[in-house]
N, C-alpha and C positions, 0 to 999 in steps of 0.2 A: 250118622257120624259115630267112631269108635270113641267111647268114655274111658281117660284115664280111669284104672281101679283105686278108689281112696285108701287101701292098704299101700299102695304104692307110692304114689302122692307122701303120706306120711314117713315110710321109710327115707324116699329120699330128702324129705326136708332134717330128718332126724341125723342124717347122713352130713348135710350142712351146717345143721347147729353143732356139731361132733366137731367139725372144724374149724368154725370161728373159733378166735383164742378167748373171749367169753361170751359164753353163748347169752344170745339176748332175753330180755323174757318172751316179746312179743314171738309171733308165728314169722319166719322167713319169708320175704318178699308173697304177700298177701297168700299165706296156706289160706283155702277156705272158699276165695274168691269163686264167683261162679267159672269164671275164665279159664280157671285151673282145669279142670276136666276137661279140658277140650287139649290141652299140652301134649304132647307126644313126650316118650323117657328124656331124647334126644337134647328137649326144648328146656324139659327141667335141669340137668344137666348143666345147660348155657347159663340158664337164670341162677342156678348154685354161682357158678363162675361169677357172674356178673354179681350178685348180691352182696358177694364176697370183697371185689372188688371197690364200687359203690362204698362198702363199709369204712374200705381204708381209704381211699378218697376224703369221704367225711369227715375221719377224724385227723387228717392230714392240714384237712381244711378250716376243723375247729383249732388246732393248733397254730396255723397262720394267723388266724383271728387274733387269738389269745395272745402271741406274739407284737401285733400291731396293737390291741388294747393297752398293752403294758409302755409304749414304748408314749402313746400317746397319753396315758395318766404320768410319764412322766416328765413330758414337755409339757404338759401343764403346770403341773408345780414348779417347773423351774422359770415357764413364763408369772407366774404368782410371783416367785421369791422376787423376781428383776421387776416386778411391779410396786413390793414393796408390802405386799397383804399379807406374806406370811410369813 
């Protein structure tokens, strides 16, 4: 079986970090892994896109959170005040 070259491998992760708007500290979707050397360019490529994507997802998703967090500290307090404890 033909081995990605780990010069390559590196370029294109360094290629991805280039494009997130801030790049992470960790290594992009597991540089390193043994699985990695068996990827074709094509494959890396996908997983760039895909990492990429995933990212904005995530924080799309911590933002929803964050949004229902707030909403529900503050129907707390205002069930406290209608109870009379605060």
């Amino acid at each position: 079986m033909k081995h990605t070259p780990q010069d390559l491998i590196r370029a294109l992760a360094a290629a991805v970090q280039a494009d997130t708007p801030a790049a992470p500290k960790e290594e992009p979707f597991g540089l390193g892994a043994p699985w990695m050397h068996h990827a074709t360019p094509e494959e890396f490529e996908r997983l760039a896109r895909l990492h990429n994507r995933i990212q904005r997802k995530e924080k799309s998703l911590a933002a929803l959170r964050e949004e229902r967090a707030g909403i529900m500290r503050r129907s707390i307090r205002r069930m406290r005040r209608a109870a009379g404890k605060d």
